[in-house]
C-alpha positions as CSV (number, residue, x, y, z in Angstrom):
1,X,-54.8,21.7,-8.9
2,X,-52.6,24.6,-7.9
3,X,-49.1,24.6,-8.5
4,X,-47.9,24.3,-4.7
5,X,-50.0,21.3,-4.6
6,X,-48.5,20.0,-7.4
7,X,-44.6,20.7,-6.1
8,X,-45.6,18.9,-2.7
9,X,-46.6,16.4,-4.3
10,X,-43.5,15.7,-6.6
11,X,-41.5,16.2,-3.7
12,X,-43.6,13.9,-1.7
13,X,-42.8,11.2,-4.3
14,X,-39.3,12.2,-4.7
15,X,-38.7,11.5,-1.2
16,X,-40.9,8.1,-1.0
17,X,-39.1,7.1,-3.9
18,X,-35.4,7.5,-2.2
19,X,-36.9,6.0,1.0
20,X,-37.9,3.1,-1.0
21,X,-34.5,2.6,-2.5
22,X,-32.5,3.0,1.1
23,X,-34.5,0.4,2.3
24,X,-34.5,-2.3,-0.4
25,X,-30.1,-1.5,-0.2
26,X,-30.7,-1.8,3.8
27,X,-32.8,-5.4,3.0
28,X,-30.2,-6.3,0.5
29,X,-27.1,-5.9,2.1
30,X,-28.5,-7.0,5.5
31,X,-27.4,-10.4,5.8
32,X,-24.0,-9.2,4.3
33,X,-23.6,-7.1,7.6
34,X,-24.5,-9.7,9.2
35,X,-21.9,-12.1,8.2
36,X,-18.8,-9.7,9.3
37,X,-16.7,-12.0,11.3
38,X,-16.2,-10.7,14.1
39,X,-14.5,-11.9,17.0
40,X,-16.2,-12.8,19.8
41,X,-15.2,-12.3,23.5
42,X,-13.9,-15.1,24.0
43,X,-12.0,-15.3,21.0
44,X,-10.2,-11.7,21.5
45,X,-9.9,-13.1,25.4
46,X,-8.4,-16.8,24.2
47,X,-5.6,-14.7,21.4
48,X,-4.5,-12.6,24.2
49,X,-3.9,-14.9,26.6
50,X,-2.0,-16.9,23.7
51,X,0.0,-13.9,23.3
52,X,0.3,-13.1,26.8
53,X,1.2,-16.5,28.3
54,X,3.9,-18.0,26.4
55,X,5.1,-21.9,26.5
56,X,8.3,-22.7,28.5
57,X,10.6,-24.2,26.8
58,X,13.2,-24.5,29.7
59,X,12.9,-27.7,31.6
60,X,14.2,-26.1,34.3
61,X,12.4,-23.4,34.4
62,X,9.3,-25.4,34.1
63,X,10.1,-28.0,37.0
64,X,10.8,-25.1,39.1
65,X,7.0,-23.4,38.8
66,X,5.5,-26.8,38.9
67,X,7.2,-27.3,42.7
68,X,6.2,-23.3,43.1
69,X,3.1,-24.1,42.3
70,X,2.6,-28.1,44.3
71,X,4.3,-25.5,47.2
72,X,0.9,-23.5,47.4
């Protein structure tokens, strides 16, 4: 064999042998990635509306929208 064979193919292997490696890490931690919790839609949606819209604690305040509201 000549010698620029022989580099090729240690670089070859060199490079199947990293490829290898990502993609057992990538099969490993792929479930991992998976469980990230995040939020869905409607759970960012639902905690800013919570934060948006807060409670009255005025009776007043709160009979007064209810008759705005039986107005409409």
């Amino acid at each position: 064999m000549s010698d620029g064979l022989k580099i090729f193919l240690v670089v070859l292997g060199v490079v199947v042998a990293i490829a290898l490696i990502a993609f057992s890490i990538y099969m490993y931690l792929k479930p991992r990635l998976k469980r990230d919790d995040k939020p869905t839609e409607e759970q960012i949606l639902h905690e800013e509306m919570d934060r948006v819209l807060k409670p009255i604690d005025d009776e007043e305040t709160a009979k007064a929208i209810e008759q705005y509201k039986d107005e409409d």
